[in-house]
N, C-alpha and C positions, 0 to 999 in steps of 0.2 A: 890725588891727581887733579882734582877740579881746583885746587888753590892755586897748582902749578900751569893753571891754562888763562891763557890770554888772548886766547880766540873768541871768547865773548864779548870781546872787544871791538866795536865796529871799525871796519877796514884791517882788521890785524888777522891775518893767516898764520898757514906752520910756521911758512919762513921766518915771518914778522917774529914769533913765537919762541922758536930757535934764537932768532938773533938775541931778545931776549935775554931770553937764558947764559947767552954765551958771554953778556954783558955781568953776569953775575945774579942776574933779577929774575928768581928761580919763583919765588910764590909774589902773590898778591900783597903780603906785608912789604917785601923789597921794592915793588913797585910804588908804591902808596908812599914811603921811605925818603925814596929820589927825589929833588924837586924838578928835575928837566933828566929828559932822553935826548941824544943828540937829532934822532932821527924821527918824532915826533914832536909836532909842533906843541908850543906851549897850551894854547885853547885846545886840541884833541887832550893832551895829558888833563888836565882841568876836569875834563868831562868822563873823561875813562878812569879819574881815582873816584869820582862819584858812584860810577858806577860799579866800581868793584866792589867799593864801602857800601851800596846798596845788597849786593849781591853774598857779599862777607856777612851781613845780617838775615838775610835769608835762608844762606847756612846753618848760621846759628838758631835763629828759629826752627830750621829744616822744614820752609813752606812752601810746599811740593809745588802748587797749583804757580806759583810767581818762579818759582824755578823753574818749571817748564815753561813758562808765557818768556820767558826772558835771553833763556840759553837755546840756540838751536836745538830741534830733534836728536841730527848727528851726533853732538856731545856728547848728549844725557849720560853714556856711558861713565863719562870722567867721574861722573858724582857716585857711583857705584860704592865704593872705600865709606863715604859718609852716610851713606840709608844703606847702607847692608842689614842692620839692624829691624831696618824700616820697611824693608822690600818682600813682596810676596812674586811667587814666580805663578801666571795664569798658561794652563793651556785648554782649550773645547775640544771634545768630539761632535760631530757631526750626521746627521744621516748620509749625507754624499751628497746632496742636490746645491746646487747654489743656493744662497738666501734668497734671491726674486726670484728662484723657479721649486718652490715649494721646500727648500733646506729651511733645516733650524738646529739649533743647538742637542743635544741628548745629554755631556756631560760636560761641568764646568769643574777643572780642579785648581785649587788653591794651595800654595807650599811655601812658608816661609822660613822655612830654615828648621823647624822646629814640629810644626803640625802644619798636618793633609787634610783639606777641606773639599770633602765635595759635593755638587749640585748636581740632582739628577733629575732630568724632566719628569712629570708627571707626581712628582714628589714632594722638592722643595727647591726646586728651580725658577724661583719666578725674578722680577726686577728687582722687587724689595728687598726680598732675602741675598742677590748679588751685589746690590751697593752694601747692603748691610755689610756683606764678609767682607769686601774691600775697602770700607771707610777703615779700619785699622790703618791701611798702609799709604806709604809716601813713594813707594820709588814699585815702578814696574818692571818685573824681566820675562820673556816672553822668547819666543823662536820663529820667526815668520810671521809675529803676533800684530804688527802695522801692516800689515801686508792682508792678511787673514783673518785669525782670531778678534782684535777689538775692530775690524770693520764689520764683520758677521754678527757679534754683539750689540755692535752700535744700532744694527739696522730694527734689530729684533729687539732692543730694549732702550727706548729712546734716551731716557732721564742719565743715563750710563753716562760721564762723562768725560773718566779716563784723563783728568787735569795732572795727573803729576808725571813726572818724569821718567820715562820711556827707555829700555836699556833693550834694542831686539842683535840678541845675540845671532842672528841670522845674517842679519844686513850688517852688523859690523864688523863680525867676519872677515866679511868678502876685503873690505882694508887688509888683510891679512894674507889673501891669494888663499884664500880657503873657503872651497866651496864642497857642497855636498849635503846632505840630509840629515835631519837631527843622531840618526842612529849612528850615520858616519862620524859623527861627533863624537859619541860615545865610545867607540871602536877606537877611536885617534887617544881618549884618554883613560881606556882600561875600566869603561864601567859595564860592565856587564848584569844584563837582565835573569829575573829567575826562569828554568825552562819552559813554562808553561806557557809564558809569552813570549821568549827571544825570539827574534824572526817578523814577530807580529809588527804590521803597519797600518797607517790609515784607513784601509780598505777591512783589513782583519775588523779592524774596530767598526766601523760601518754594519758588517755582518754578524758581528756579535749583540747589535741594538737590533736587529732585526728579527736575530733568534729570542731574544728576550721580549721581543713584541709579540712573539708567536708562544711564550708563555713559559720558553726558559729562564729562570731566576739563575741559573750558575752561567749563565754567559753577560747577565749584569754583573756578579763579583768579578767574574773576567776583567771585563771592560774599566771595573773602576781600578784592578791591578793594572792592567794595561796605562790607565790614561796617569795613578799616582808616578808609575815609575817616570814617564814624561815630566810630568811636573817638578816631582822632590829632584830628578834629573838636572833640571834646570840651573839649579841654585848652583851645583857643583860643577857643570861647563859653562856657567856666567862668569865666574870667578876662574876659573883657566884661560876666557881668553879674553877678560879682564886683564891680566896679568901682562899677555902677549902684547895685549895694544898698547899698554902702559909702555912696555920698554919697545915698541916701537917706534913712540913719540922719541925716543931717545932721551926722556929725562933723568936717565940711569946717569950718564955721563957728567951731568953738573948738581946729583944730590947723593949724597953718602946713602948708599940700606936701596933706595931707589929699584 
């Protein structure tokens, strides 16, 4: 999808996008291809095949940090198809307090498609060992995670810097007229949790670090069941409504398989 978008193209929108497409000029090779668009002037074309040729070796490199400095936030999703490989999914638990009125982190889990990492305060939670487990990866998927999660990290762990490219399934959704809670998500796509958690929410998990502060050790393995099913979650409602946004753009219509 990210080869098929022309919105990282200064001044070019859906529309621009669309028309595009309808013109025949479906990926980044076809445009690069053309010498002249009717509807773009010679010196923007000039400057927009640079930048795609820029942008077409970044890919190739897949370097996260200038992909994200280059493509808007919003996008980031497009590029999903190409770091799938490369993507880990983050979600925190928290005590419940804000971060500036005594909150902090309690669990950080990690899920790339394959293995579940987790950090747990007092353990082996600290900064180091969080860049550590995310230098492996290039693409981030997350659920309210710009919103929440890497703001509540950021605050608590400065060096954190969160450069590559951003996919919050939460916010890009809402493009979809689909709004609602992570669980609701799961409900919409048939993933159902094991008994001992379904049901459980944010607040469950708040009271389960509480009981374990009081010296229960079985409401930590709770917690970290509770917070893996979120995470490994992740990966499989990114990729559903990946799917939906793709044919939203409607580039179904002008690419065969699409």
């Amino acid at each position: 999808m990210i080869r098929n978008t022309f919105t990282v193209l200064e001044g070019v929108g859906e529309k621009t996008e669309r028309r595009l497409w309808r013109r025949g000029i479906v990926t980044w090779d076809d445009f690069l291809g053309i010498k002249s668009i009717p509807f773009i002037s010679k010196e923007k074309k000039l400057i927009a095949d640079e930048r795609l040729k820029m942008l077409d070796n970044v890919l190739i490199k897949k370097n996260p940090s200038r992909l994200a400095r280059y493509i808007e936030r919003k996008e980031h999703w497009r590029a999903f198809e190409v770091f799938r490989d490369d993507a880990v999914g983050l979600d925190i638990e928290t005590n419940g307090y804000p971060s500036d009125k005594g909150g902090y982190v309690t669990v950080v889990g990690l899920y790339d498609g394959k293995n579940y990492q987790c950090l747990i305060r007092g353990k082996d939670l600290t900064e180091e060992n969080l860049i550590a487990a995310l230098s492996p990866y290039k693409y981030l998927i997350t659920f309210y995670g710009a919103v929440f999660d890497i703001p509540f990290l950021r605050r608590r762990y400065q060096s954190l810097t969160f450069d590559m490219p951003h996919y919050d399934i939460c916010l890009e959704s809402k493009r979809l007229g689909l709004k609602g809670g992570f669980k609701y998500f799961e409900k919409c796509f048939g993933i159902n949790r094991d008994d001992d958690i379904a049901g459980m929410d944010g607040y469950d998990a708040v009271k389960l670090w509480q009981m374990y502060k009081r010296g229960n050790r079985a409401s930590l393995d709770t917690l970290i069941k509770y917070n893996r099913e979120d995470t490994v979650n992740l990966m499989a409602i990114g990729e559903e409504i990946y799917n939906q946004l793709k044919k939203s753009t409607g580039i179904g219509e002008y690419i065969n398989g699409q």
